[in-house]
C-alpha atoms as one frame of an Amber mdcrd trajectory, in Angstrom:
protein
   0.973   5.932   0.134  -0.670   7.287   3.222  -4.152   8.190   1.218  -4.132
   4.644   0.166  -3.348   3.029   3.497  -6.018   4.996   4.996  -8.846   4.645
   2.753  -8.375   0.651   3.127  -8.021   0.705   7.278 -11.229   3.584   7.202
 -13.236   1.177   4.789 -12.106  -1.659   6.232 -11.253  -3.388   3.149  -8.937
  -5.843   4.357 -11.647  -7.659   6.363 -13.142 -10.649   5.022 -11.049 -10.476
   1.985 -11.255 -12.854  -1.201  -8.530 -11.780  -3.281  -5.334  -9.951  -2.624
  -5.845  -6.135  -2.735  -3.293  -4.282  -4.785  -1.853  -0.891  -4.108   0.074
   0.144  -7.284   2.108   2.984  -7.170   2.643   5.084 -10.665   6.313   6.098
 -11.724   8.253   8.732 -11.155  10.274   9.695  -7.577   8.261   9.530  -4.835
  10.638  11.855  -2.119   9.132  11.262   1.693   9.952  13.124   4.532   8.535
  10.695   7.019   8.513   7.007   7.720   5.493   5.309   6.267   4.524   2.594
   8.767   2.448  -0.574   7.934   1.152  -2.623  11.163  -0.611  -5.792  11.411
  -3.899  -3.501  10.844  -2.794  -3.426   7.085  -2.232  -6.872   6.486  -4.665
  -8.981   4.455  -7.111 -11.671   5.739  -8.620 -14.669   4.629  -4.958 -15.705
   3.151  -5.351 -13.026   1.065  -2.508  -9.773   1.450  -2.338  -6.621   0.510
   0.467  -5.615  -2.027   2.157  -2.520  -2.876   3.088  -2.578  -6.309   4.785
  -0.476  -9.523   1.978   0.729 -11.665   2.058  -1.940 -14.429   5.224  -0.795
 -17.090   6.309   1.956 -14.497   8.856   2.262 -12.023   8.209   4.342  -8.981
  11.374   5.378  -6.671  10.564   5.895  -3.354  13.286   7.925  -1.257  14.409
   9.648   1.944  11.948   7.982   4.588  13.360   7.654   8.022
């Protein structure tokens, strides 16, 4: 979740946006040792947001943050 967060605030691709961006995360456990923080740099623009998502017909489990 971190590699995707950071690609899109180093790219900047939530600036000027003109359709929601979609993060989708594949099935499976996803254990974290860490809080993953989201600040207002990670929100969308334009209207638009950006939305993190099950994988279409998967169901990711994300456990143990902080």
């Amino acid at each position: 979740m971190e590699r995707a967060r950071d690609h899109i605030r180093q790219h900047e691709l939530n600036k000027d946006m003109r359709a929601d961006l979609r993060v989708c995360l594949r099935g499976g456990r996803h254990t974290r040792t860490a809080t993953f923080n989201l600040t207002e740099a990670d929100s969308g623009s334009n209207g638009f947001k950006v939305v993190y998502q099950a994988y279409p017909g998967e169901t990711p489990i994300v456990d143990g943050g902080k």
